[in-house]
N, CA, C and O atoms as a GROMACS GRO file, in nm:
protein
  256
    1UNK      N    1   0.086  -0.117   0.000
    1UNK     CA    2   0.000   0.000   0.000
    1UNK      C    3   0.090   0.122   0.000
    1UNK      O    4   0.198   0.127   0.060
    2UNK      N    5   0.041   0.213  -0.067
    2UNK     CA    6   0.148   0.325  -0.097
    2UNK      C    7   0.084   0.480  -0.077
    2UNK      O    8  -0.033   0.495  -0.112
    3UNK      N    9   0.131   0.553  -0.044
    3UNK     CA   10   0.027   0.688  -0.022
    3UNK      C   11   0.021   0.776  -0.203
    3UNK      O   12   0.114   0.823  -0.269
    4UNK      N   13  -0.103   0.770  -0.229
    4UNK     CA   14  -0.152   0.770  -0.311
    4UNK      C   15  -0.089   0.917  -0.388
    4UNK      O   16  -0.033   0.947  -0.494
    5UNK      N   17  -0.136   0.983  -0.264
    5UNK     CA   18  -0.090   1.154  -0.299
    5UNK      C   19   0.050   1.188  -0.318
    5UNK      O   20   0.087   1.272  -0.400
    6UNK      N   21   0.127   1.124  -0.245
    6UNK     CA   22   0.293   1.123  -0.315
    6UNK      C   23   0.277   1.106  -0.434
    6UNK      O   24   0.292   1.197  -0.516
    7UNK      N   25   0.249   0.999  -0.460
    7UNK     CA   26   0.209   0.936  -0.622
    7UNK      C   27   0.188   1.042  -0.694
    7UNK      O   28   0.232   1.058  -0.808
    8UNK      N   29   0.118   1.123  -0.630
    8UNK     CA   30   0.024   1.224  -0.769
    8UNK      C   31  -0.085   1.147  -0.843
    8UNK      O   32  -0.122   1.178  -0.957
    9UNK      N   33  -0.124   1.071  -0.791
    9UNK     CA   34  -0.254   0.987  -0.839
    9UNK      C   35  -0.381   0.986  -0.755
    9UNK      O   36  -0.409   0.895  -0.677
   10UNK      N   37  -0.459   1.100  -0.776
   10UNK     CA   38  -0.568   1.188  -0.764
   10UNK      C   39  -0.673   1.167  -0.836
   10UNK      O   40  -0.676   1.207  -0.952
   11UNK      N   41  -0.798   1.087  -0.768
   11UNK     CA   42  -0.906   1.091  -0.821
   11UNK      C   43  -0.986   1.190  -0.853
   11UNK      O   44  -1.004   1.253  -0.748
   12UNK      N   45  -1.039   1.235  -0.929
   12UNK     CA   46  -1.147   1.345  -0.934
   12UNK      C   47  -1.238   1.303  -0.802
   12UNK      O   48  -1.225   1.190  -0.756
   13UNK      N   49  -1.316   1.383  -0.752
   13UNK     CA   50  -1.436   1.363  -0.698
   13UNK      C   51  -1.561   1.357  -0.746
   13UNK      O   52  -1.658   1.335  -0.674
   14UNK      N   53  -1.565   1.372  -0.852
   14UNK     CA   54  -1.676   1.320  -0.999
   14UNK      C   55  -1.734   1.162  -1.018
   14UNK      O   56  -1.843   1.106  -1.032
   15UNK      N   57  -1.564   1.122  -1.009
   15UNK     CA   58  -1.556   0.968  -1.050
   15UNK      C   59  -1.595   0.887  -0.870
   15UNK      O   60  -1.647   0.777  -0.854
   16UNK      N   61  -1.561   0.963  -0.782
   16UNK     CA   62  -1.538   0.917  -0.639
   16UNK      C   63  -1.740   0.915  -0.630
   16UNK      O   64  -1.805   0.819  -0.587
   17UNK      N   65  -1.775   0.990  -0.659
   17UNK     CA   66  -1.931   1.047  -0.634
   17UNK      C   67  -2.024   0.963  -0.750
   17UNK      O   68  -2.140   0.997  -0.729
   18UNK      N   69  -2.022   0.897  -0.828
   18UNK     CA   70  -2.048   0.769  -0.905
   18UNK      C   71  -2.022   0.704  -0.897
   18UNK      O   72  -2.063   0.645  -0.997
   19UNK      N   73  -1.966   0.636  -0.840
   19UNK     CA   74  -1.947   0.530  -0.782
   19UNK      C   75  -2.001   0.491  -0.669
   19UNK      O   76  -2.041   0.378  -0.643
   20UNK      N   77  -2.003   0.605  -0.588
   20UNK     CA   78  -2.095   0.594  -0.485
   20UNK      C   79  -2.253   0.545  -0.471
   20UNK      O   80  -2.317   0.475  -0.392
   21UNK      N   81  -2.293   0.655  -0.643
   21UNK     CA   82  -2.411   0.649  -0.645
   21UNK      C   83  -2.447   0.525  -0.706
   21UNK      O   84  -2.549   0.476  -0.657
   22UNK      N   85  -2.373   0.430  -0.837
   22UNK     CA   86  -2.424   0.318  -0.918
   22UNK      C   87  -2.393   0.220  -0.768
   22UNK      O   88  -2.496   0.154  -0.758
   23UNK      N   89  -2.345   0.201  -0.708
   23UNK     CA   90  -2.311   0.093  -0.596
   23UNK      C   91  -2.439   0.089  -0.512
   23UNK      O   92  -2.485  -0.017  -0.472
   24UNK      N   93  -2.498   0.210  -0.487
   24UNK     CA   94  -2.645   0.227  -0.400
   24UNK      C   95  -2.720   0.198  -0.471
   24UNK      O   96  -2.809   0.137  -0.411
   25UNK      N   97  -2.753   0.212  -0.645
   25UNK     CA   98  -2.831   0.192  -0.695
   25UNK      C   99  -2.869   0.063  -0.713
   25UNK      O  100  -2.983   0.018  -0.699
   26UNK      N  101  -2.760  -0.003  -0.747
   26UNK     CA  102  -2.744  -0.178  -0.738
   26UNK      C  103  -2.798  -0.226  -0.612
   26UNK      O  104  -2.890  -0.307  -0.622
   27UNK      N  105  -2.764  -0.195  -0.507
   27UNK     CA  106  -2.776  -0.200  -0.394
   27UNK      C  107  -2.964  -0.216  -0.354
   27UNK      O  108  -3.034  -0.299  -0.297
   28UNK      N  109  -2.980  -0.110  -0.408
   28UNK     CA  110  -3.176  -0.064  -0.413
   28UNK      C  111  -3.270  -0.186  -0.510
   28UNK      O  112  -3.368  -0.254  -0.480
   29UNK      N  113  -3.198  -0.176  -0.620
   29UNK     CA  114  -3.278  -0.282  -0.713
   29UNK      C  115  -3.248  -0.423  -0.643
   29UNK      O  116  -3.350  -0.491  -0.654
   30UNK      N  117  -3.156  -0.488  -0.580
   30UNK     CA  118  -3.124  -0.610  -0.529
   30UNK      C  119  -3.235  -0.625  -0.423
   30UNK      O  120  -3.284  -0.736  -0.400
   31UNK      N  121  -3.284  -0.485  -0.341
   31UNK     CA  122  -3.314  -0.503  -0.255
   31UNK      C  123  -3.513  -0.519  -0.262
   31UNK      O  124  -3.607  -0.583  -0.214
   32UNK      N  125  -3.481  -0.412  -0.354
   32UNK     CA  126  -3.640  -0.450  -0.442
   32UNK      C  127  -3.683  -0.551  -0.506
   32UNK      O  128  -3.789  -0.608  -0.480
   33UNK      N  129  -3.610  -0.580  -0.588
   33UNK     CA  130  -3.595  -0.796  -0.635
   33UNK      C  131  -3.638  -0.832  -0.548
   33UNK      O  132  -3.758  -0.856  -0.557
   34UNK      N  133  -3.586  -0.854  -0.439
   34UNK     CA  134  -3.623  -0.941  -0.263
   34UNK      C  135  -3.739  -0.909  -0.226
   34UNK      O  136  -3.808  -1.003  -0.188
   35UNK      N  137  -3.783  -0.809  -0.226
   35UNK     CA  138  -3.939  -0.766  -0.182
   35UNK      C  139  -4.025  -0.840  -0.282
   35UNK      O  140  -4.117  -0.915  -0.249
   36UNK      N  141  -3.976  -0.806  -0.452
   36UNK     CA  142  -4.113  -0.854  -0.516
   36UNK      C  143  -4.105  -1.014  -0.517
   36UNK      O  144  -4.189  -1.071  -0.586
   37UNK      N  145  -4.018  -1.084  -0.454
   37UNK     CA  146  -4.001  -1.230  -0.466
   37UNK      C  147  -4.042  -1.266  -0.306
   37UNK      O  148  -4.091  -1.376  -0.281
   38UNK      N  149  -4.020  -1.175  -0.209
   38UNK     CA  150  -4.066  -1.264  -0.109
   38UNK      C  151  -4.235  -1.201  -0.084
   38UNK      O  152  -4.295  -1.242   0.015
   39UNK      N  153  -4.299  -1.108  -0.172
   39UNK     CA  154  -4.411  -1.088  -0.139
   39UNK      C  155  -4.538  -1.125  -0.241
   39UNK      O  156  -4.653  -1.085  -0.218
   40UNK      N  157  -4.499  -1.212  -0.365
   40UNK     CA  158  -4.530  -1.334  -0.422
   40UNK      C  159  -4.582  -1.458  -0.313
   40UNK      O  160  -4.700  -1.490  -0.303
   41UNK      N  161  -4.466  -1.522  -0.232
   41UNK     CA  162  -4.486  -1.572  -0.128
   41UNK      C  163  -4.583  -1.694  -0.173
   41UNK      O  164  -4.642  -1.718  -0.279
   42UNK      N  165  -4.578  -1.745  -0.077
   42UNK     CA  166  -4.652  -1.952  -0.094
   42UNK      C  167  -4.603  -2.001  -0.216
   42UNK      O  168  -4.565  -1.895  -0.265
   43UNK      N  169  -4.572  -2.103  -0.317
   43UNK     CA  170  -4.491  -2.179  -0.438
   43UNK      C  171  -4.400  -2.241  -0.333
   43UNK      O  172  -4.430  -2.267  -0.217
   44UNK      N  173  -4.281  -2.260  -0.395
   44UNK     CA  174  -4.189  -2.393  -0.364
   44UNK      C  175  -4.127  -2.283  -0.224
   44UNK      O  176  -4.151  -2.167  -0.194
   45UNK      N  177  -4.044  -2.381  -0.168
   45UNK     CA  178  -3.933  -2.317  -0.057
   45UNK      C  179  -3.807  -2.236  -0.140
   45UNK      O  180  -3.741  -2.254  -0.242
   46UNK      N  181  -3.813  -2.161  -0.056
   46UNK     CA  182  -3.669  -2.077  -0.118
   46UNK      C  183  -3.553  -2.165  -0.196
   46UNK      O  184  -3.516  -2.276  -0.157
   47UNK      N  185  -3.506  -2.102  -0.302
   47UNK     CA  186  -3.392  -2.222  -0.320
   47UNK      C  187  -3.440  -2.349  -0.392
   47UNK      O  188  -3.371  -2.448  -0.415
   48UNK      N  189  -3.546  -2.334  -0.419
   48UNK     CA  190  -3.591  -2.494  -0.425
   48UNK      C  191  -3.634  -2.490  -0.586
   48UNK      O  192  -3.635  -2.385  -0.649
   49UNK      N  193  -3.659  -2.585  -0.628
   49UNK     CA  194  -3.707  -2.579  -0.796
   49UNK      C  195  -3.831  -2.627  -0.806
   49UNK      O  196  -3.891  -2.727  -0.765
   50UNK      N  197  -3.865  -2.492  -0.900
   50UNK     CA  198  -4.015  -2.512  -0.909
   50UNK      C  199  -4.106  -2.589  -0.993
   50UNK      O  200  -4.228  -2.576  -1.006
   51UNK      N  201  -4.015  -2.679  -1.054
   51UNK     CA  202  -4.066  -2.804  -1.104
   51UNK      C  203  -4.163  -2.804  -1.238
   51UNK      O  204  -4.235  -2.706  -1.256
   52UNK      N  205  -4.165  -2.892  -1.312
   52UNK     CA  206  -4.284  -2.874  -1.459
   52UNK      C  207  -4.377  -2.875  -1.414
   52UNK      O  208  -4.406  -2.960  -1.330
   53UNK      N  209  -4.478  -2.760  -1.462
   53UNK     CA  210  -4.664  -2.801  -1.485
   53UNK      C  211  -4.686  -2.909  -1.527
   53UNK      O  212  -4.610  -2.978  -1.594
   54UNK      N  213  -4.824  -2.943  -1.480
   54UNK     CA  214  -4.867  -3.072  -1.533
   54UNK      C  215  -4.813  -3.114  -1.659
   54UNK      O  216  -4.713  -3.055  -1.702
   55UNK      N  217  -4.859  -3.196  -1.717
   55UNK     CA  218  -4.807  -3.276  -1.863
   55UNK      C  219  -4.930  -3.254  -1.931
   55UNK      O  220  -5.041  -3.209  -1.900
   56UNK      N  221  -4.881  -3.297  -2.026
   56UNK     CA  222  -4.949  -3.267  -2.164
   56UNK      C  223  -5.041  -3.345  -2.194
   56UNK      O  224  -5.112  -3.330  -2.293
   57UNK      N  225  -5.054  -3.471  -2.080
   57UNK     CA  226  -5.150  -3.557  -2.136
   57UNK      C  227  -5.126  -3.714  -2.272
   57UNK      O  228  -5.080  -3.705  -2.386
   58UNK      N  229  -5.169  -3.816  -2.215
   58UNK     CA  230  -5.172  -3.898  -2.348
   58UNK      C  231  -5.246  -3.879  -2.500
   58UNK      O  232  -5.347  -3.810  -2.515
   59UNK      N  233  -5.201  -3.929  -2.574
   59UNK     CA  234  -5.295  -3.987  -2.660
   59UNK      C  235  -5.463  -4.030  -2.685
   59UNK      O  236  -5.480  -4.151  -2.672
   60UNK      N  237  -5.569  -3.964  -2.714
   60UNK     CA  238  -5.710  -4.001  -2.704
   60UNK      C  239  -5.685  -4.192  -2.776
   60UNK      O  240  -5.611  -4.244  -2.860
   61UNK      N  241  -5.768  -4.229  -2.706
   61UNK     CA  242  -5.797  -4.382  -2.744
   61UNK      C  243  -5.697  -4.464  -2.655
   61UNK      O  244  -5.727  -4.583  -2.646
   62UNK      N  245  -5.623  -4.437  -2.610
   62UNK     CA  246  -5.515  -4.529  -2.614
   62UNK      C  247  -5.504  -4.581  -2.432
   62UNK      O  248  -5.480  -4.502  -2.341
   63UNK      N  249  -5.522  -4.698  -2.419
   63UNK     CA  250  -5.537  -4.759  -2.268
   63UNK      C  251  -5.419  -4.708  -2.220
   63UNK      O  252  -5.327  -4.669  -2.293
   64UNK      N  253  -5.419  -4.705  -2.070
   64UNK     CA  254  -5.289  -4.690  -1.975
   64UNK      C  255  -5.303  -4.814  -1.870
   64UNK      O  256  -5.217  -4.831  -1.783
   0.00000   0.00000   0.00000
């Protein structure tokens, strides 16, 4: 680790202040995802697979 400012390697505060903001934004939509998925609510357990709809059915005529 090295002190940056010796360096002369100076971020804008432009770039420091977007970053800030796309990281919260990500942050918000992840967190909204979670709401509209846990307030769906009852289907399978978390994590779990939600498996095929019924089937399609046989063939008319044909014994099982």
């Amino acid at each position: 680790i090295d002190d940056m400012l010796k360096n002369n390697v100076i971020e804008p505060l432009r770039v420091s202040m977007q970053e800030i903001q796309a990281s919260s934004e990500a942050a918000t939509m992840i967190l909204r995802i979670d709401d509209v998925i846990a307030s769906k609510g009852g289907g399978s357990s978390p994590g779990g697979a939600g498996g095929m709809p019924g089937g399609a059915g046989g063939m008319g005529g044909m014994e099982y």
